[in-house]
C-alpha positions in Angstrom: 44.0 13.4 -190.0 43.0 10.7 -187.3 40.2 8.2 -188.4 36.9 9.5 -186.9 34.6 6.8 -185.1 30.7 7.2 -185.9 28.1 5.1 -183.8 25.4 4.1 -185.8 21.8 3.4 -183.7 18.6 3.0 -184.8 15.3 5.4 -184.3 14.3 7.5 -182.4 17.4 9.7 -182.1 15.2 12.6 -180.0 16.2 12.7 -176.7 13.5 13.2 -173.9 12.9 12.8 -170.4 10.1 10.2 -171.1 11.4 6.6 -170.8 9.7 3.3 -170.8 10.5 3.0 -166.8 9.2 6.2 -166.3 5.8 5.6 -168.3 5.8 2.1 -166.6 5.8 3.7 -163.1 3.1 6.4 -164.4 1.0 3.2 -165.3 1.4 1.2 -161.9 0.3 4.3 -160.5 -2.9 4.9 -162.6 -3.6 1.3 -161.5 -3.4 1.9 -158.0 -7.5 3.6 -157.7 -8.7 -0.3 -158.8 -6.3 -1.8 -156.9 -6.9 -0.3 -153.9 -10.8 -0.4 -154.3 -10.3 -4.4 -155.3 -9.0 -5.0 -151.6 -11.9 -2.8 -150.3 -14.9 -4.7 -151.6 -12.7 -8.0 -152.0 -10.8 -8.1 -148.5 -7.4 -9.7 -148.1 -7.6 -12.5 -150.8 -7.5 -9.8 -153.1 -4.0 -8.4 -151.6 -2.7 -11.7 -151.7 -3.7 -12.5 -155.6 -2.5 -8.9 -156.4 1.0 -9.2 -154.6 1.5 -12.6 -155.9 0.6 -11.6 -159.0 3.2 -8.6 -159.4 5.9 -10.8 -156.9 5.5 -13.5 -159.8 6.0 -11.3 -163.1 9.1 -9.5 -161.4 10.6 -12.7 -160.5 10.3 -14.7 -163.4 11.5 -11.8 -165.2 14.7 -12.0 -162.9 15.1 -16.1 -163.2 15.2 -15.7 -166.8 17.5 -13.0 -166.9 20.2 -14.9 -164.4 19.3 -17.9 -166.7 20.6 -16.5 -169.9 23.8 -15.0 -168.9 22.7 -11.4 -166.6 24.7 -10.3 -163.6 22.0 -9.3 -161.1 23.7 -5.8 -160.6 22.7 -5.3 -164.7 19.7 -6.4 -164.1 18.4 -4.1 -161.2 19.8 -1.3 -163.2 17.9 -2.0 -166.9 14.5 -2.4 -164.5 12.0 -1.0 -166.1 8.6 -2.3 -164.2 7.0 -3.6 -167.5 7.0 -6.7 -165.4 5.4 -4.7 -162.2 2.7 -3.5 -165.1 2.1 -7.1 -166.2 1.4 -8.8 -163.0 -0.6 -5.6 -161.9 -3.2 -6.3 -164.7 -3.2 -10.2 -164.6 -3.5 -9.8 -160.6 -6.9 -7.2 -161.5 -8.4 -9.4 -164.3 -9.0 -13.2 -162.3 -11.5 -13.3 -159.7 -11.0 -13.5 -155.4 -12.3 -16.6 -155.3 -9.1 -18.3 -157.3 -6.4 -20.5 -155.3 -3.1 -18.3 -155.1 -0.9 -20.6 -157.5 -3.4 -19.4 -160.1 -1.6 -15.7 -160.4 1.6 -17.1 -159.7 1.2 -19.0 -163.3 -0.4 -16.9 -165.0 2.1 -13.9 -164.5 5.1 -16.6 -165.1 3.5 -17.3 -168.5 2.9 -14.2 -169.4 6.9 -13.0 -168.6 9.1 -16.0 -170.1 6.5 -17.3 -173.0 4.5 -13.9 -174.2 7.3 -11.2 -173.1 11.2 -13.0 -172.9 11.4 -15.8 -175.5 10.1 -12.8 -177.9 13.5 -10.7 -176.8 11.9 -8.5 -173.6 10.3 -5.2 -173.8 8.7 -3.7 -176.8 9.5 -7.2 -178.9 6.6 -9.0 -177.6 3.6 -9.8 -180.4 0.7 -10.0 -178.2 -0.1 -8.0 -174.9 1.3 -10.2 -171.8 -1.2 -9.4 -169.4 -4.1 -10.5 -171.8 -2.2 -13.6 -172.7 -1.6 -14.6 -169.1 -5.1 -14.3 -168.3 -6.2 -16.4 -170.7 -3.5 -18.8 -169.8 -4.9 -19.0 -167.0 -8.6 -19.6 -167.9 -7.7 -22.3 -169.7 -5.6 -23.9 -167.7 -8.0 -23.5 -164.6 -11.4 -23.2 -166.0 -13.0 -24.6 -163.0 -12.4 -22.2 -160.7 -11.5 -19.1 -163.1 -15.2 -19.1 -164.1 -17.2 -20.4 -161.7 -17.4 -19.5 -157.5 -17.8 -16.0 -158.4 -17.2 -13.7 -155.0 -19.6 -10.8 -153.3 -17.8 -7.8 -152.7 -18.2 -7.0 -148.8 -20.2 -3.7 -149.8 -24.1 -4.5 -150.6 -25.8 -3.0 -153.8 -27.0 0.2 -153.4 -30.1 -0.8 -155.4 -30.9 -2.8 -152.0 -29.6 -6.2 -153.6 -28.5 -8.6 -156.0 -29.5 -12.0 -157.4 -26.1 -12.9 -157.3 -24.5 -15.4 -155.0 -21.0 -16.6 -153.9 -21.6 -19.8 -155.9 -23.5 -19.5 -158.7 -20.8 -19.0 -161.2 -22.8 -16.0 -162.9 -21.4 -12.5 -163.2 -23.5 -9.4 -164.5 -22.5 -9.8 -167.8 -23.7 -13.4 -168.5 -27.1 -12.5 -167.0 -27.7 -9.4 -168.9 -27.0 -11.7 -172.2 -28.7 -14.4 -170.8 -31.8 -13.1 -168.8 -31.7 -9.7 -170.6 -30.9 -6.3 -168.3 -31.7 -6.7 -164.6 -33.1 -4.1 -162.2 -31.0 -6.0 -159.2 -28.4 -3.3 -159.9 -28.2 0.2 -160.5 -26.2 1.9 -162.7 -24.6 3.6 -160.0 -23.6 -0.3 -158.5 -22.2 -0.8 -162.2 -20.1 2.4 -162.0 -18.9 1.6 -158.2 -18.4 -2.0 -158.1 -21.0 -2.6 -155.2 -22.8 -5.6 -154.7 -21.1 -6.4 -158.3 -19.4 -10.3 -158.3 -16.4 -10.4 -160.4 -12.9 -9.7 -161.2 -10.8 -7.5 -158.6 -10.1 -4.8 -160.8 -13.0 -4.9 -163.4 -15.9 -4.4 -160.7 -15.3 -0.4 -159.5 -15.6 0.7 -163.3 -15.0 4.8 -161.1 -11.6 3.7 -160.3 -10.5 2.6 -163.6 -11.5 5.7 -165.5 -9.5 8.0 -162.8 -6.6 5.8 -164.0 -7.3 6.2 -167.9 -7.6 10.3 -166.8 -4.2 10.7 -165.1 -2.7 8.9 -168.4 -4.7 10.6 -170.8 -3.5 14.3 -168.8 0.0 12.6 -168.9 0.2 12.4 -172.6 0.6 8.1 -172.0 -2.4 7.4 -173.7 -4.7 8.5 -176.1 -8.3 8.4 -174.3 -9.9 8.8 -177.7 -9.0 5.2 -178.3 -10.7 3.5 -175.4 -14.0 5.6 -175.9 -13.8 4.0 -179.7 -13.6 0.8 -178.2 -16.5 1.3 -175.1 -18.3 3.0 -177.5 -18.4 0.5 -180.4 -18.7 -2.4 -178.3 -21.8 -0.8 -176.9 -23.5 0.6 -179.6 -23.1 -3.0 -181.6 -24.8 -4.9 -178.8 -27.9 -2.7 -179.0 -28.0 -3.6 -182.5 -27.4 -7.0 -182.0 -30.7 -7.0 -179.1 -33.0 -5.3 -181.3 -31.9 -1.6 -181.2 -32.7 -2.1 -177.7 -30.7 1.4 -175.8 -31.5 -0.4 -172.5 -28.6 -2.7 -173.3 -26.0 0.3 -174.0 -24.5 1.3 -170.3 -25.3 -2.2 -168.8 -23.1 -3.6 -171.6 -20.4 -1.3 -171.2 -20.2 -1.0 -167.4 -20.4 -5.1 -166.6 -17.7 -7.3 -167.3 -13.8 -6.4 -168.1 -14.4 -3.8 -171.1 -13.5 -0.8 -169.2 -10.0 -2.8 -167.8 -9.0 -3.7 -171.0 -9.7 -0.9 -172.7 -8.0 1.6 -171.2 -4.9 -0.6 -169.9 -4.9 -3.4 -172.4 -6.0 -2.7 -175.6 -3.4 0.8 -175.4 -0.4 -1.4 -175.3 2.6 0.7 -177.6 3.7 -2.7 -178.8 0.6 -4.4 -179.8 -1.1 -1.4 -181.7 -0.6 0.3 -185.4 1.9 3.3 -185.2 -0.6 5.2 -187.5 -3.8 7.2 -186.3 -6.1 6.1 -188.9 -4.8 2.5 -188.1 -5.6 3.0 -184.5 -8.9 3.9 -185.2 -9.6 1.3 -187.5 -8.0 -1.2 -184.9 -10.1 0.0 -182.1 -14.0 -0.1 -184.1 -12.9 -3.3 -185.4 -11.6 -4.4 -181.7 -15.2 -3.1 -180.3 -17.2 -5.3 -182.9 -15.2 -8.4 -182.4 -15.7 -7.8 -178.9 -19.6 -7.6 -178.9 -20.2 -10.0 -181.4 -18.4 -12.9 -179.4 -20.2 -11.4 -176.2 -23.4 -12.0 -177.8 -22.5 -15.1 -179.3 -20.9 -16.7 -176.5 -22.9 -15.0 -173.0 -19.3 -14.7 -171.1 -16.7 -12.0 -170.8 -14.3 -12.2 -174.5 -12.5 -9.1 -173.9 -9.1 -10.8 -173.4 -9.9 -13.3 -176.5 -11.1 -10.4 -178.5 -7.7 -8.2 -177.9 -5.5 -11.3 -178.2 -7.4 -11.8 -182.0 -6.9 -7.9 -183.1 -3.3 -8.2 -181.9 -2.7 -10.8 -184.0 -4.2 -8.3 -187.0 -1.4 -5.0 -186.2 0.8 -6.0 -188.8 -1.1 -6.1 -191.1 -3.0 -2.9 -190.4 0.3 -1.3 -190.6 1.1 -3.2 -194.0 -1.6 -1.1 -195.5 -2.1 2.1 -193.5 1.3 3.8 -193.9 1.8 7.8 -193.0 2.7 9.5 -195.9 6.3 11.2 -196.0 6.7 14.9 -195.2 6.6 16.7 -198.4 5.2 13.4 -200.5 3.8 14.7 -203.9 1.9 11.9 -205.9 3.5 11.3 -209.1 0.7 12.5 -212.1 0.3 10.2 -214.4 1.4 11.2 -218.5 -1.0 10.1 -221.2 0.6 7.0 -223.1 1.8 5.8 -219.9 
């Protein structure tokens, strides 16, 4: 009887028409809404950054194939757009006003350093997009957070005491100056007359994303309410039990981005529900705590932190096996 060969692979073994590329390509879509209403209130800067954002991811991510040993047909076939995904959200999260090397670094970061070096998709240890952003606020503070833009669409609240140049978005003055009547709720919601990021001003445009996922099965949109929610219902505690401070909080800065596109990251979140859900309230509270404590935008920081924290969430929440009795203890034991 001939020697039978068996192939050996690890989990999962279920086969489905799901893949990473496909999910990737369901993302860049749900992106698109906030993309497309970044250019309309930012103009053509905000094409640029986003193009040169993506064109930077992808092509690092080719360099450092071809660098290691890759034939370029190989490549173009294992494509999976994690990379298009990457530069998408690094592109959304920095502001109009930046020069255009600014997402060109940032997305090269965030590809060889956060996402390569680790081994490629699904090995990384802390989100890419969120590490590239902060890469590049540190490494460009001056004009990452100052120099903030107008969007070419006025308030609908009749104005803003915003200006191109003052450096101040909606999120430090509501910490600093408490809530402001210069904007609506309905500006908060729509982006208008809101100075910013690209993606994290039309808050509208984001949740029609975080929908289309959520009715794909890509996400779990119970997770990002945790987040939103806990993050907003901590800052009213920390200004007095103040309700005032609930929607402006959660509607300003990049909560809503990160929430729904960052924080959800397969990689860089526990594989248990419970753990999810303790991952997510504890993400919110670290997130309004150093929002109060600092006056800026900590969203990035405060995901980079809980990543950091997954393991060891999963140490201790563990699923319990199908069928798993508990041992009872005998007396004398």
């Amino acid at each position: 009887m001939a020697d039978k060969i068996y192939k050996f692979s690890s989990s999962p073994h279920v086969k489905a028409p799901t893949t990473t590329t496909r999910i990737m390509q369901h993302v860049c879509i749900a992106l698109m809404p906030a993309c497309i209403m970044g250019i309309v209130l930012f103009g053509l800067n905000a094409f640029l950054i986003l193009a040169l954002s993506v064109l930077g991811a992808v092509a690092s991510e080719f360099i450092y194939l071809l660098i290691v040993g890759k034939k370029f047909n190989e490549i173009i076939k294992q494509f999976d757009f994690t990379s298009c995904v990457t530069g998408l959200l690094i592109g959304l999260s920095i502001g109009s006003q930046v020069p255009l090397y600014v997402p060109i670094f940032a997305s090269a970061f965030a590809i060889i350093v956060v996402k390569m070096i680790f081994g490629g998709t699904g090995k990384n240890l802390v989100n890419p997009a969120v590490t590239g952003r902060i890469f590049a606020f540190m490494s460009f503070t001056s004009v990452m957070a100052s120099g903030w833009l107008l969007p070419s669409i006025a308030s609908l609240s009749g104005g803003t005491s915003l200006s191109p140049t003052t450096g101040a978005t909606v999120l430090t003055n509501l910490f600093t100056n408490g809530v402001s009547t210069d904007l609506s709720i309905l500006d908060l919601l729509l982006g208008t007359g809101l100075a910013g990021c690209i993606g994290e001003t039309c808050k509208l445009a984001l949740i029609l994303g975080g929908i289309y996922l959520a009715v794909l099965g890509i996400i779990n949109i119970g997770y990002p309410v945790i987040y939103i929610v806990t993050t907003g219902l901590i800052t009213v505690c920390l200004n007095g039990f103040n309700f005032s401070y609930f929607l402006p909080s959660i509607l300003s800065g990049g909560l809503v981005l990160g929430a729904i596109f960052m924080a959800t990251d397969y990689t860089t979140t526990p594989n248990t529900t419970l753990g999810n859900i303790i991952y997510f309230v504890l993400l919110g509270a670290v997130t309004a705590i150093l929002r109060h404590a600092t006056g800026i935008e900590v969203v990035s920081f405060a995901i980079l932190l809980m990543n950091l924290f997954v393991p060891l969430i999963d140490k201790f929440v563990i699923n319990k096996p199908f069928g798993y009795v508990k041992a009872k203890k005998t007396k004398g034991a």
